[in-house]
Backbone of each chain as ProteinMPNN parsed JSONL, in Angstrom:
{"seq_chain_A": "XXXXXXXXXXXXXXXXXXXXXXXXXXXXXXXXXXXXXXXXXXXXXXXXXXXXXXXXXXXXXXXXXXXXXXXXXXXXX", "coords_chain_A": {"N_chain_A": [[74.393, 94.412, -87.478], [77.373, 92.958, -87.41], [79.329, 90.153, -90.027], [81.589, 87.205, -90.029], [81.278, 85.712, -92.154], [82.107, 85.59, -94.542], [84.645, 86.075, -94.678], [85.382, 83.608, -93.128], [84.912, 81.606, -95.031], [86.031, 82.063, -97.061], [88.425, 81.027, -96.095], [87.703, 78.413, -95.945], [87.195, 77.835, -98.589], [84.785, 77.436, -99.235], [81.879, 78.234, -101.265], [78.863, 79.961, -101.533], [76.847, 78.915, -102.037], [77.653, 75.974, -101.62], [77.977, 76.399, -98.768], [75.603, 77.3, -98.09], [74.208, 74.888, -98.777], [75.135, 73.098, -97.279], [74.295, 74.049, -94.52], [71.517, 74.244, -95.144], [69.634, 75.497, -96.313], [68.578, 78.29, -98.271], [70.329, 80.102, -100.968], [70.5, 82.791, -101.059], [69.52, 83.499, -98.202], [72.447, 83.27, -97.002], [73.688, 85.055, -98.496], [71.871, 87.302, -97.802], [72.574, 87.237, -94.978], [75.767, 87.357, -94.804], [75.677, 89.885, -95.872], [74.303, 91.327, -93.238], [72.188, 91.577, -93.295], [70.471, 90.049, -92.51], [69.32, 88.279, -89.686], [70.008, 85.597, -87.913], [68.354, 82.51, -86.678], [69.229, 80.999, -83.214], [69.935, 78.401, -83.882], [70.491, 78.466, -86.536], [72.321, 79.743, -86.821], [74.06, 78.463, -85.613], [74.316, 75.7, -86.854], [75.797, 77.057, -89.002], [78.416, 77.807, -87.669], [79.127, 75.628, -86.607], [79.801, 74.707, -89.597], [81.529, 76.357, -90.618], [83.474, 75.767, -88.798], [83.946, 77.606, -86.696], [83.726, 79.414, -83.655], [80.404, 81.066, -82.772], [80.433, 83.487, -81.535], [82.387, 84.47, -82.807], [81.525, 84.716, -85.564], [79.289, 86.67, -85.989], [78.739, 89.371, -84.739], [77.48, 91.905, -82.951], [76.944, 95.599, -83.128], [75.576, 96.85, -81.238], [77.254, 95.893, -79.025], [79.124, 96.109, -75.914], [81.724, 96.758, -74.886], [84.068, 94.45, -73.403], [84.329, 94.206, -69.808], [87.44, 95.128, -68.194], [88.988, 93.281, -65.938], [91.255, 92.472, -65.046], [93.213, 93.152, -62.176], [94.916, 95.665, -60.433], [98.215, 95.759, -59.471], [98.974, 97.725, -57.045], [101.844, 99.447, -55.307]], "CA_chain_A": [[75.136, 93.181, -87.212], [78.724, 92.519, -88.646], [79.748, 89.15, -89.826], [82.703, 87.307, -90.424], [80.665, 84.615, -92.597], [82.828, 85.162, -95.821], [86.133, 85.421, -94.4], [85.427, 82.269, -93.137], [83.737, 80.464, -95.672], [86.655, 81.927, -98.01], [88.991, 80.022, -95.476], [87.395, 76.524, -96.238], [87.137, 77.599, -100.13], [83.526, 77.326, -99.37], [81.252, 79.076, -102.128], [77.669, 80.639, -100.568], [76.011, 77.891, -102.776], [77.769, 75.099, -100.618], [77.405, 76.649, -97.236], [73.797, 76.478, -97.764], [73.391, 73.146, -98.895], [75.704, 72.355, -95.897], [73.673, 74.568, -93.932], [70.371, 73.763, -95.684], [69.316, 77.594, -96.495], [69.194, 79.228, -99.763], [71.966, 80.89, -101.453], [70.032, 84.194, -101.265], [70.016, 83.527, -97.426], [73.474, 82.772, -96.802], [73.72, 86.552, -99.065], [71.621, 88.643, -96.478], [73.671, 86.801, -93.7], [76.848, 87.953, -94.981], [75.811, 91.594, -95.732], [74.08, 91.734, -92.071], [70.362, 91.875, -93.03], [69.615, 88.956, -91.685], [69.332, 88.075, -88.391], [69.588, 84.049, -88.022], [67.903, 81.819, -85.656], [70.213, 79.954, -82.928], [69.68, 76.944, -84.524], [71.037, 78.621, -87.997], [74.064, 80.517, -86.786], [74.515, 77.025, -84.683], [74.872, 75.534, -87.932], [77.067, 77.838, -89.429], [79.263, 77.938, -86.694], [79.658, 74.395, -86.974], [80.313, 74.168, -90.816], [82.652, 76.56, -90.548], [84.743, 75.307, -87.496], [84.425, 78.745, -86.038], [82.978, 80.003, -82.326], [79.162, 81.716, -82.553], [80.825, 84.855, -81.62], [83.545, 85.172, -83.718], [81.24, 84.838, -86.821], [78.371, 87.053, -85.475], [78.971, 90.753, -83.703], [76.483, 92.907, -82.991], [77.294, 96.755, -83.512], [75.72, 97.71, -79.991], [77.996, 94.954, -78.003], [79.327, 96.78, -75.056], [83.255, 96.118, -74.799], [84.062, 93.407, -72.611], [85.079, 95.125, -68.928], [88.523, 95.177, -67.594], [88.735, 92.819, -64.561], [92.451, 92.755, -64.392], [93.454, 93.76, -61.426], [96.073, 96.231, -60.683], [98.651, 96.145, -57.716], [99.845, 99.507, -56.616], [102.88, 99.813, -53.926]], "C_chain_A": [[76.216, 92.994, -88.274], [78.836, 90.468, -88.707], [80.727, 88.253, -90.176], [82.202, 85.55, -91.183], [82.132, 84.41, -93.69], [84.059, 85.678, -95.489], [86.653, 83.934, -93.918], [85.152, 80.858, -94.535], [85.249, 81.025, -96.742], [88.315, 81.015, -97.687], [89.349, 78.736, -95.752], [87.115, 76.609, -97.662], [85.849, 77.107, -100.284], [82.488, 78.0, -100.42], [79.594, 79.372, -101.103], [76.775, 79.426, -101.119], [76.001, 76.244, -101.741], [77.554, 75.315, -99.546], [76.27, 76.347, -97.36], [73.393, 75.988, -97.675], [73.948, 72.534, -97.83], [74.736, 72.735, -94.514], [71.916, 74.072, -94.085], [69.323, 74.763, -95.699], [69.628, 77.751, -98.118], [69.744, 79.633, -99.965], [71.376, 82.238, -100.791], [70.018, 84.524, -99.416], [71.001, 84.063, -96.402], [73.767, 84.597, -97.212], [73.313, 87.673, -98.033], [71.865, 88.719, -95.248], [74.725, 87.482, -93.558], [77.029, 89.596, -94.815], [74.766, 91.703, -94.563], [72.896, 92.432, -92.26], [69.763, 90.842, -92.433], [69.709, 88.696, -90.488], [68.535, 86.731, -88.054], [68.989, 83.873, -86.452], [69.079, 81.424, -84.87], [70.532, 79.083, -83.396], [70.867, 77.16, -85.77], [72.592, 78.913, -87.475], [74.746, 79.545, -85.81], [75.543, 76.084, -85.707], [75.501, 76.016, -88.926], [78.165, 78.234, -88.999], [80.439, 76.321, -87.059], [80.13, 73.579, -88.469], [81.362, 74.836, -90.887], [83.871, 76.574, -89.516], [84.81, 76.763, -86.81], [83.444, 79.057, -84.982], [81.629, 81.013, -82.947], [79.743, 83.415, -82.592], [81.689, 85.501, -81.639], [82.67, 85.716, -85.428], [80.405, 86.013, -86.783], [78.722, 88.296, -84.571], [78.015, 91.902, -84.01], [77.246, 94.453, -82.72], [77.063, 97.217, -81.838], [76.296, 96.701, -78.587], [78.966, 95.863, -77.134], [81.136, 96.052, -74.889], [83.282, 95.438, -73.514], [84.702, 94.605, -70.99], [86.714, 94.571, -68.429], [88.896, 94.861, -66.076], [89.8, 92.965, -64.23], [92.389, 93.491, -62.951], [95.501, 94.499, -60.891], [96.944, 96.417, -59.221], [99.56, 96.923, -57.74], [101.128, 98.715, -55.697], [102.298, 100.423, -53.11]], "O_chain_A": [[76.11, 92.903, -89.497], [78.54, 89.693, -87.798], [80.93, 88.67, -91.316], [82.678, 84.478, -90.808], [82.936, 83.478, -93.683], [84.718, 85.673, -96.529], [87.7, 83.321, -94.13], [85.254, 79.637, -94.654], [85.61, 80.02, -97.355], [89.088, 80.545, -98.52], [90.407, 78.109, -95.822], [86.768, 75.543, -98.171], [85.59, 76.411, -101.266], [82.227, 78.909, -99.632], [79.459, 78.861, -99.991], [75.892, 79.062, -100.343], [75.044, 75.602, -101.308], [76.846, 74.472, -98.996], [75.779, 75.32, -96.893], [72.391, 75.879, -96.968], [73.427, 71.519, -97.367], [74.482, 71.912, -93.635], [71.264, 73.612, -93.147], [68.265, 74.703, -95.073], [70.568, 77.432, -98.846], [70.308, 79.988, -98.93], [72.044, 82.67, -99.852], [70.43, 85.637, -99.09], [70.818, 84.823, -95.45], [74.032, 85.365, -96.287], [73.996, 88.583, -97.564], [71.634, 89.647, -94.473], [74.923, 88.172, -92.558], [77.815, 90.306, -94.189], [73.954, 92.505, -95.024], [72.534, 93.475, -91.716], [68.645, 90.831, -91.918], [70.79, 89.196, -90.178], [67.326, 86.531, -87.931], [69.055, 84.613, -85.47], [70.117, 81.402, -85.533], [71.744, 78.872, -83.351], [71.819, 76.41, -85.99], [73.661, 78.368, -87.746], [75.831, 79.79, -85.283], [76.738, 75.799, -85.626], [75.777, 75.238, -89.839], [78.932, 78.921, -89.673], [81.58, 76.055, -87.436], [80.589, 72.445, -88.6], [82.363, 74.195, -91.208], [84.902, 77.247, -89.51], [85.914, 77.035, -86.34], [82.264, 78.989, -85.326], [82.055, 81.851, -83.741], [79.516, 84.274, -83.444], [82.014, 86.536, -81.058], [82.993, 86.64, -86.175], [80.733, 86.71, -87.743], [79.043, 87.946, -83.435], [77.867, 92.584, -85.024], [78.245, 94.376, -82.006], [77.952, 97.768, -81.189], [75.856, 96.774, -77.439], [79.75, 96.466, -77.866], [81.413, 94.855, -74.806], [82.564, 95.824, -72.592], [85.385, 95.612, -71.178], [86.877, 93.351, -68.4], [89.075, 95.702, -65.195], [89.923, 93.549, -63.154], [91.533, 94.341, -62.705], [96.642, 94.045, -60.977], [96.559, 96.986, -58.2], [100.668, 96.898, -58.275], [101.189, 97.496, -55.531], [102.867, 100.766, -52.074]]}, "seq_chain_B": "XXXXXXXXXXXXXXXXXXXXXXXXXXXXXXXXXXXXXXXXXXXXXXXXXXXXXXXXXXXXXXXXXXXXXXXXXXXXXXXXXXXXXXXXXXXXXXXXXXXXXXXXXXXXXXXXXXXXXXXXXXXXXXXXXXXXXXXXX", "coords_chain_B": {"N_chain_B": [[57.109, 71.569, -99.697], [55.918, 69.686, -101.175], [53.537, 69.677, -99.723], [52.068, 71.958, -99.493], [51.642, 72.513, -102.356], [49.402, 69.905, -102.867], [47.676, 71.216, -101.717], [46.981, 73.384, -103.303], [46.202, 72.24, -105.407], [44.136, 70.702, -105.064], [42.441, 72.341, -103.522], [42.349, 74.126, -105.723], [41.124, 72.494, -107.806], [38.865, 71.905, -106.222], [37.729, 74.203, -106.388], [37.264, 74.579, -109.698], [35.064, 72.181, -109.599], [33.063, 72.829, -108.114], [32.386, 75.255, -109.799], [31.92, 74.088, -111.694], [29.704, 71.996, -111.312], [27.798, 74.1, -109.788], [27.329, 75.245, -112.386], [25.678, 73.542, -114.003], [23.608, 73.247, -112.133], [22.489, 75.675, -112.35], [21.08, 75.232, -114.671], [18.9, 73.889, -114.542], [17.267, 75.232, -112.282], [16.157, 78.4, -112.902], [15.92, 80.395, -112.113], [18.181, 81.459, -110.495], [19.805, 82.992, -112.431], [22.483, 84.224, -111.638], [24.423, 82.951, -111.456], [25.636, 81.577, -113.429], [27.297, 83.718, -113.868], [28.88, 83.621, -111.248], [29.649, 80.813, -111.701], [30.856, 81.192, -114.24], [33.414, 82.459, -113.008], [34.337, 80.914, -111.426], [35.393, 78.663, -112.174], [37.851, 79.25, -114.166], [39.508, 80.55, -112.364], [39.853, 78.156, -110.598], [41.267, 76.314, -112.585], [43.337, 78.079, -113.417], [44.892, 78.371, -111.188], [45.574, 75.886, -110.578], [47.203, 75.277, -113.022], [48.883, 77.486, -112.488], [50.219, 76.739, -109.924], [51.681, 74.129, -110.361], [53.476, 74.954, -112.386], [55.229, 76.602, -110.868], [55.781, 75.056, -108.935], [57.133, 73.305, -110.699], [59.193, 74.88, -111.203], [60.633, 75.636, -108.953], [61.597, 72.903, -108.449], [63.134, 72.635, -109.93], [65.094, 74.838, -109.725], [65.887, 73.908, -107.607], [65.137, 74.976, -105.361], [64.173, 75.579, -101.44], [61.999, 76.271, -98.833], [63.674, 77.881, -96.201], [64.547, 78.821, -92.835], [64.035, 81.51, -93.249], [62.635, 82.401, -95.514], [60.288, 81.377, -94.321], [59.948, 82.935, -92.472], [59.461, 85.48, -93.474], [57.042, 84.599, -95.091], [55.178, 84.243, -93.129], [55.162, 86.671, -91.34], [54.511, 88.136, -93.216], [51.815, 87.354, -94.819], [50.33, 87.068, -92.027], [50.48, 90.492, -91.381], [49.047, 91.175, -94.111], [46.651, 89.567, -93.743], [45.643, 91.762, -91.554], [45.624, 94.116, -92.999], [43.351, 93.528, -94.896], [41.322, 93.493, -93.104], [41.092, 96.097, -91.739], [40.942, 96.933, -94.154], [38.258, 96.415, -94.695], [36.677, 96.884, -93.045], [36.794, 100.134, -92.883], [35.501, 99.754, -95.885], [33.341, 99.329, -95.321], [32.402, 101.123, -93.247], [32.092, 102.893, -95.339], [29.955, 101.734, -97.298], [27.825, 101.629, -95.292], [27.473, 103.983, -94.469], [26.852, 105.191, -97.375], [28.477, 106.391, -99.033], [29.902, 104.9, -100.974], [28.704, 103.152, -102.844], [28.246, 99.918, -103.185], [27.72, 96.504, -103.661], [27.374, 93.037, -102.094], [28.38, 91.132, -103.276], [30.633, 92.498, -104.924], [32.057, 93.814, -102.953], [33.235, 92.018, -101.302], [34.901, 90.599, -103.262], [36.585, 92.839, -103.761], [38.033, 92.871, -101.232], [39.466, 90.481, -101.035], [40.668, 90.736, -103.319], [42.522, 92.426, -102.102], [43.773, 91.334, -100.377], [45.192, 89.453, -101.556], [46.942, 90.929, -103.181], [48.255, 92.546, -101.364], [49.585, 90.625, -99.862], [51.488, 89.364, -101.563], [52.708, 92.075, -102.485], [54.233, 93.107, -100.007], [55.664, 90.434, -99.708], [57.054, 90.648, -101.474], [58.826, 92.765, -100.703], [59.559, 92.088, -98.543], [61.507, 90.422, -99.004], [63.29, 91.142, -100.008], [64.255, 93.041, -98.59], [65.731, 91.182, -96.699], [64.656, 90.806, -94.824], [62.134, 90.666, -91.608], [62.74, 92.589, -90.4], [64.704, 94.587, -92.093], [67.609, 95.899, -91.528]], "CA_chain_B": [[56.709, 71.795, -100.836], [54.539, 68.992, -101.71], [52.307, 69.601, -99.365], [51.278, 73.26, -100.697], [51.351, 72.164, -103.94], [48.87, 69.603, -102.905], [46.718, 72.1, -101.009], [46.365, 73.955, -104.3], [45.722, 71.849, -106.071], [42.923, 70.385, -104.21], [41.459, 73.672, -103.728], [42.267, 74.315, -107.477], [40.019, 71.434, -107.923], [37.329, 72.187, -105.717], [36.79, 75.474, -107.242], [36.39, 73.978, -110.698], [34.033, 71.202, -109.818], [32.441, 74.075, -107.569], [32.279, 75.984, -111.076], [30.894, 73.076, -113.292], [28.382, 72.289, -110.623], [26.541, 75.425, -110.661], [26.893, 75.518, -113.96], [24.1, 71.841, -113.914], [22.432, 73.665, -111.435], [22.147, 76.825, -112.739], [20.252, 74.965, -116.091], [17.614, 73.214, -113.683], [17.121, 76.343, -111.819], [16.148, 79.191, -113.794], [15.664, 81.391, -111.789], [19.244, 82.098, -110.66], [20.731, 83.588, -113.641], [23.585, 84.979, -111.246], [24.952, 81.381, -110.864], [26.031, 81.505, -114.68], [28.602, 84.782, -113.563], [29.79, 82.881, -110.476], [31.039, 79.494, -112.205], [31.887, 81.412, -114.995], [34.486, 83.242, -112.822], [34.726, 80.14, -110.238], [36.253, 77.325, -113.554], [39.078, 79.604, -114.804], [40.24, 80.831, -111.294], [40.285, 77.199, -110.564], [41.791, 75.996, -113.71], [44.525, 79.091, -112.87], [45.142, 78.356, -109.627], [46.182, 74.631, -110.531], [48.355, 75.362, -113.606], [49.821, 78.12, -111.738], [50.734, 75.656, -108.59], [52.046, 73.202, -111.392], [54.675, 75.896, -112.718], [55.828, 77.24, -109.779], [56.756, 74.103, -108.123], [57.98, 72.836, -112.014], [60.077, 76.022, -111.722], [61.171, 75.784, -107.888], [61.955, 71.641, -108.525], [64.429, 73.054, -111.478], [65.858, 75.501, -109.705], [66.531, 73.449, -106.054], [64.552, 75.941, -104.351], [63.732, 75.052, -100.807], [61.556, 76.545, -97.803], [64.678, 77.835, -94.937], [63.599, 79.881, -91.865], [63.915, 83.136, -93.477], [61.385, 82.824, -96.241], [59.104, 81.215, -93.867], [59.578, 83.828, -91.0], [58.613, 86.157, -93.948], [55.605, 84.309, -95.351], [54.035, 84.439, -91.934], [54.73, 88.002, -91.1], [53.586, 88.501, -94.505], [50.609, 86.675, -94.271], [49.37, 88.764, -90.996], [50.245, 91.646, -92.283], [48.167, 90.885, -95.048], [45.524, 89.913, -93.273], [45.586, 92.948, -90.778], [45.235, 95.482, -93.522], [42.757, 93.79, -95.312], [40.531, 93.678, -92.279], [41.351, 97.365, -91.366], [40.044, 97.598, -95.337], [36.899, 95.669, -94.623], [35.948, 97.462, -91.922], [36.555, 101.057, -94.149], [34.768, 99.726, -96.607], [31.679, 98.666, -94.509], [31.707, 101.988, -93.072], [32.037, 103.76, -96.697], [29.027, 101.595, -97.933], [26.768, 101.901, -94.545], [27.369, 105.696, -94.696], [26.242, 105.206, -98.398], [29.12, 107.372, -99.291], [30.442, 104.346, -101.791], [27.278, 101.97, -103.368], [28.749, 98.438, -103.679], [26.6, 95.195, -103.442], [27.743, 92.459, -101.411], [29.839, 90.505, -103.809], [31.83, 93.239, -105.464], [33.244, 94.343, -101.592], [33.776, 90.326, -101.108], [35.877, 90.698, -104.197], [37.574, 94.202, -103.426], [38.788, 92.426, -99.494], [39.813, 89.23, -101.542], [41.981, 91.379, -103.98], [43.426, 93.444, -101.034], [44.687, 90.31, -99.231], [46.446, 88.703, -102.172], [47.859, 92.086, -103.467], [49.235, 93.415, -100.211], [50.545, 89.692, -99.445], [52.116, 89.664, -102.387], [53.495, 93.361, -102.463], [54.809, 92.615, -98.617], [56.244, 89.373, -99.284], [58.367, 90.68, -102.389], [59.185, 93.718, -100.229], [60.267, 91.714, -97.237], [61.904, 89.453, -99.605], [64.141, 92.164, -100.958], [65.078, 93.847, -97.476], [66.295, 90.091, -96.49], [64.607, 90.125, -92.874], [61.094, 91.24, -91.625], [63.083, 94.266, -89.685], [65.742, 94.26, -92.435], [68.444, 97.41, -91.508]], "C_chain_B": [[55.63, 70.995, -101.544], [53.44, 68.97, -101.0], [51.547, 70.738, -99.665], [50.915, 73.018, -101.838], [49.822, 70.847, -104.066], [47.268, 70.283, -102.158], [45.686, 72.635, -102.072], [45.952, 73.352, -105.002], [44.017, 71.007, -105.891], [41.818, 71.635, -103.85], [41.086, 74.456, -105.192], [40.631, 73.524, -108.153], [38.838, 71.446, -107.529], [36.661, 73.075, -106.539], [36.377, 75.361, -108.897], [35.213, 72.925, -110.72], [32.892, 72.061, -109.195], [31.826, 74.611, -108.727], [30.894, 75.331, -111.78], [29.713, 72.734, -112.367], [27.336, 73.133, -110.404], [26.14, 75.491, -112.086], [25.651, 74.888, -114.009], [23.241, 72.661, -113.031], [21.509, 74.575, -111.965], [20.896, 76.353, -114.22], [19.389, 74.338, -115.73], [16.916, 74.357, -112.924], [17.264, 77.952, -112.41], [16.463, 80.727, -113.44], [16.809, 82.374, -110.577], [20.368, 81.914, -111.559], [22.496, 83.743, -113.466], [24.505, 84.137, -111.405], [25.85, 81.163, -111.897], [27.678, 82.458, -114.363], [29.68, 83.968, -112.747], [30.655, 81.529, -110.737], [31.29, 80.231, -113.441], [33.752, 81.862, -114.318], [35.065, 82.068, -111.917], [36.307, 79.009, -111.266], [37.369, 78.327, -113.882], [40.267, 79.967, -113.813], [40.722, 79.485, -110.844], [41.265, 76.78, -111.228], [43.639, 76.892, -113.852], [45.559, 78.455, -111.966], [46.212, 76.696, -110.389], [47.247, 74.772, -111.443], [49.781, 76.291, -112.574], [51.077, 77.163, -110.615], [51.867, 74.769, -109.554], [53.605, 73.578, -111.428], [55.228, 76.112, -111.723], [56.296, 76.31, -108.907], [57.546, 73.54, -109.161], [59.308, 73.506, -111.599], [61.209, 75.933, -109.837], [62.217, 73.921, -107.514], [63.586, 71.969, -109.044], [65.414, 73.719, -110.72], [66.59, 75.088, -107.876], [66.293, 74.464, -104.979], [64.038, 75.668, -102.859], [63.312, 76.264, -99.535], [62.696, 76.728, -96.519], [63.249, 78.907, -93.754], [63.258, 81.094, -92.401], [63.04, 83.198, -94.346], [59.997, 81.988, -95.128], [58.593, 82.258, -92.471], [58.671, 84.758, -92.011], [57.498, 85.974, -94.466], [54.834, 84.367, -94.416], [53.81, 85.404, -91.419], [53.899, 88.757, -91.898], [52.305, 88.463, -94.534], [49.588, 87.48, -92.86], [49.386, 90.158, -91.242], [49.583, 92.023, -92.817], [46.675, 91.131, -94.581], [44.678, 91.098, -92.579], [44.481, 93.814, -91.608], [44.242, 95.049, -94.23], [41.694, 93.835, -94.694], [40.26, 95.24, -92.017], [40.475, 98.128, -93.084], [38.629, 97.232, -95.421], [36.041, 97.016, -93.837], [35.913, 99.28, -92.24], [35.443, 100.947, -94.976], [33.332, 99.643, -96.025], [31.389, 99.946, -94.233], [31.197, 103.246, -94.06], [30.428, 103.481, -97.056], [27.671, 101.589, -96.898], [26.355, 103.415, -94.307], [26.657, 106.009, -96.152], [27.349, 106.517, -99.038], [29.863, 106.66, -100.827], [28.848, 103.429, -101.602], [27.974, 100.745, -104.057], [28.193, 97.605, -103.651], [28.08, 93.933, -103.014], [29.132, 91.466, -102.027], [30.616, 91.129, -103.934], [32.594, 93.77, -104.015], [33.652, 93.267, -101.165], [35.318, 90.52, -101.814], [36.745, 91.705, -103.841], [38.318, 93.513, -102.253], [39.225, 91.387, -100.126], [40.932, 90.001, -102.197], [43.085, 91.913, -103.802], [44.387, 92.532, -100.879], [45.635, 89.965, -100.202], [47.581, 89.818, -102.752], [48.417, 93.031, -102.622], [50.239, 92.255, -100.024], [52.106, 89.736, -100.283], [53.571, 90.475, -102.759], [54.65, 93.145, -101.242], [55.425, 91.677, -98.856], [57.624, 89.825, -100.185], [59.101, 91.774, -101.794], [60.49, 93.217, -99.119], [61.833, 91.105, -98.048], [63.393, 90.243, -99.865], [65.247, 92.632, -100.005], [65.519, 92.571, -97.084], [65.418, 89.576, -95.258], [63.235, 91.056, -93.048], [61.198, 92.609, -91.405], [64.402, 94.215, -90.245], [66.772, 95.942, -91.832], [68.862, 97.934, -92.109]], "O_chain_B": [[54.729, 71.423, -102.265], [52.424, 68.396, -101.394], [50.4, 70.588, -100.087], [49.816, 73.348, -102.285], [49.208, 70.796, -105.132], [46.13, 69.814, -102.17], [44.456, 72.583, -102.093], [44.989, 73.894, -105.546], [43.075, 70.926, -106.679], [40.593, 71.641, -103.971], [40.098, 75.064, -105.604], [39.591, 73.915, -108.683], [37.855, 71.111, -108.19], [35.601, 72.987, -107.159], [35.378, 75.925, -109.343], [34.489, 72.808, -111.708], [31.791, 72.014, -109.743], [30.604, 74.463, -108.748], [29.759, 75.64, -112.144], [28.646, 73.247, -112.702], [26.171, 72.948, -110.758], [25.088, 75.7, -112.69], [24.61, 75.543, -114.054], [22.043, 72.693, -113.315], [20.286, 74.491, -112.077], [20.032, 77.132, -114.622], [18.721, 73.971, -116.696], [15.694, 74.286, -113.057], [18.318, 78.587, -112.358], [16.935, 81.705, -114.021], [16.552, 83.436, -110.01], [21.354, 81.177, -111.579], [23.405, 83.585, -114.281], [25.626, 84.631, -111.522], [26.898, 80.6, -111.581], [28.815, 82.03, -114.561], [30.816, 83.662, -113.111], [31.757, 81.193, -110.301], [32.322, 79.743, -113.902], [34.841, 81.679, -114.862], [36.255, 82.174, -111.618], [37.504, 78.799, -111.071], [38.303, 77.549, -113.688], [41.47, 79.85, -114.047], [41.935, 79.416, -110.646], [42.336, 76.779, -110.621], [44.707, 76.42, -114.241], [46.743, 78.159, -112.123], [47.429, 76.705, -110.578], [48.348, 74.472, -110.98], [50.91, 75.993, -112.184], [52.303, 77.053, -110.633], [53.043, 74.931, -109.226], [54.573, 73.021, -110.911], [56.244, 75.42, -111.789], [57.179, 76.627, -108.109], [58.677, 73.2, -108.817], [60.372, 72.887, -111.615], [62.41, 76.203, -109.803], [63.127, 73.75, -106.703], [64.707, 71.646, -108.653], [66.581, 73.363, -110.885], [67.416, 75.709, -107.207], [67.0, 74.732, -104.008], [62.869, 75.369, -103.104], [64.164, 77.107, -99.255], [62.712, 75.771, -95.745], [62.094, 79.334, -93.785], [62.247, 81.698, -92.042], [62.341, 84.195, -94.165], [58.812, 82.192, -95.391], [57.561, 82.358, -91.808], [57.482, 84.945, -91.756], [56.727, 86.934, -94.481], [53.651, 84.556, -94.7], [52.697, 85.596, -90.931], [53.024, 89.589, -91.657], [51.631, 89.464, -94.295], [48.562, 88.158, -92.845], [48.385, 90.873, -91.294], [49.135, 93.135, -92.535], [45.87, 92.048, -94.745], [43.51, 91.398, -92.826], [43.316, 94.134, -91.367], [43.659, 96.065, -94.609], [40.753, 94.201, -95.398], [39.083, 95.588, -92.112], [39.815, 99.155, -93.244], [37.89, 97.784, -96.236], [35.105, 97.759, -94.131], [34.902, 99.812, -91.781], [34.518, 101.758, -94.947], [32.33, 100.031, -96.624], [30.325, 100.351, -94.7], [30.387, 104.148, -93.846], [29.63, 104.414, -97.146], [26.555, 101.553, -97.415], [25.248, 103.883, -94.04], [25.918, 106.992, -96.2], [26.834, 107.545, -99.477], [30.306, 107.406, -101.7], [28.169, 103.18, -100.606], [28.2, 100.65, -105.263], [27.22, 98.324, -103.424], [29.243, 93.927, -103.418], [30.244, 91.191, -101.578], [31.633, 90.85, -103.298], [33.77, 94.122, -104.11], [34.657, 93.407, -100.468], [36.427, 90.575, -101.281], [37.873, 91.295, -103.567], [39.531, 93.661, -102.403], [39.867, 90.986, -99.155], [42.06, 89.952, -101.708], [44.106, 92.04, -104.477], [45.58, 92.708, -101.127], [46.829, 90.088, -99.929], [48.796, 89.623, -102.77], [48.947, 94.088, -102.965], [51.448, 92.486, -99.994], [53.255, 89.984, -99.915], [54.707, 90.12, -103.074], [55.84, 93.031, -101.537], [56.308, 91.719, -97.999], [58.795, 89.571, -99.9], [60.204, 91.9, -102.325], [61.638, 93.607, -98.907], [62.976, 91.358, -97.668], [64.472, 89.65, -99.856], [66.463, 92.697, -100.189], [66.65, 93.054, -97.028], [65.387, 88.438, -94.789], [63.018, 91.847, -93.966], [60.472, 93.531, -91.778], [65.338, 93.924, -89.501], [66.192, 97.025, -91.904], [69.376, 98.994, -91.752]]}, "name": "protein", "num_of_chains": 2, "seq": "XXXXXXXXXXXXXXXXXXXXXXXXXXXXXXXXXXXXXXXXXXXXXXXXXXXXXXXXXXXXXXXXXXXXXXXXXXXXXXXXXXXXXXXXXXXXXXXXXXXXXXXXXXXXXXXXXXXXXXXXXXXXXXXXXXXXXXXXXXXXXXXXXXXXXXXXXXXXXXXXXXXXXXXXXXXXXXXXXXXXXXXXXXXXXXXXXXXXXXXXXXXXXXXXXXXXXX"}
């Protein structure tokens, strides 16, 4: 799991110390979040979504996420 | 947090008055000696147990330490874990000492499955603790 915790959080000039307490998680947490050992609850990555003003799955990407398909449609002649 | 801390301490407690009680008994009743071993070892484990609890929330107060999901997902995987293997060691041991292949008496394999649990929990919790997640990657 990749995550785009601390590009965000360096965004809002957030430190990992405040996310947490905003969040209400330990620093150490917030740490194995970032480097993609952890694997939060909904609830958590709900509330981290929402401290940092950013969409669930912008912050959050899983490695075996299948690329979105290509609905476009194409009109020949 | 205060409610662990009041757990232990309450069980802290038991096991010293547990202790000093045998002890009175043990000097009316002569004729178990053994009783003398068991609150000797029951009063200090007690007496342990409660300072310990003391410190460790002193030390977790100080440092704004608080209970999130992730140390409690791992205290509970921990915790079975724990238990698992020391069952899986019970049940070893039982067949070590019914085979007569190991000669233990009933307390000391009490004690050995007691030692397991807290020193695998332990080992496991600082393990988990480390990798961040129960199935860290």
């Amino acid at each position: 799991m990749i995550t785009k915790i601390k590009e965000y959080r360096a965004r809002y000039s957030l430190t990992q110390e405040e996310l947490a307490k905003k969040v209400g998680v330990r620093r150490e947490t917030i740490v194995f979040l970032e480097q993609g050992k952890y694997n939060p609850s909904l609830r958590l990555a709900h509330d981290i979504a929402k401290a940092l003003h950013a969409p669930i799955e912008d912050l959050f990407i899983f490695e075996d996420d299948e690329p979105e398909p290509d609905h476009r449609v194409v009109l020949i002649d | 947090m205060m409610t662990r801390l009041r757990w232990k301490l309450l069980f802290g407690g038991c096991m010293t008055i547990a202790g000093g009680l045998l002890l009175l008994i043990c000097n009316w009743m002569t004729q178990f000696r053994n009783i003398v071993l068991l609150s000797g070892a029951l009063i200090p484990m007690g007496l342990m147990l409660i300072v310990l609890s003391l410190i460790t929330t002193w030390y977790e107060k100080k440092a704004d330490v608080i209970d999130d999901e992730r140390t409690l997902k791992i205290r509970a995987h921990t915790y079975m874990k724990a238990f698992s293997f020391s069952i899986t060691f019970a049940i070893v041991l039982s067949v070590l000492i019914y085979s007569k292949v190991l000669v233990m008496d009933a307390g000391s394999a009490i004690m050995a499955i007691f030692f397991t649990m807290i020193l695998s929990s332990s080992l496991l919790y600082w393990y988990y603790n480390r990798q961040g997640d129960i199935n860290g990657e």
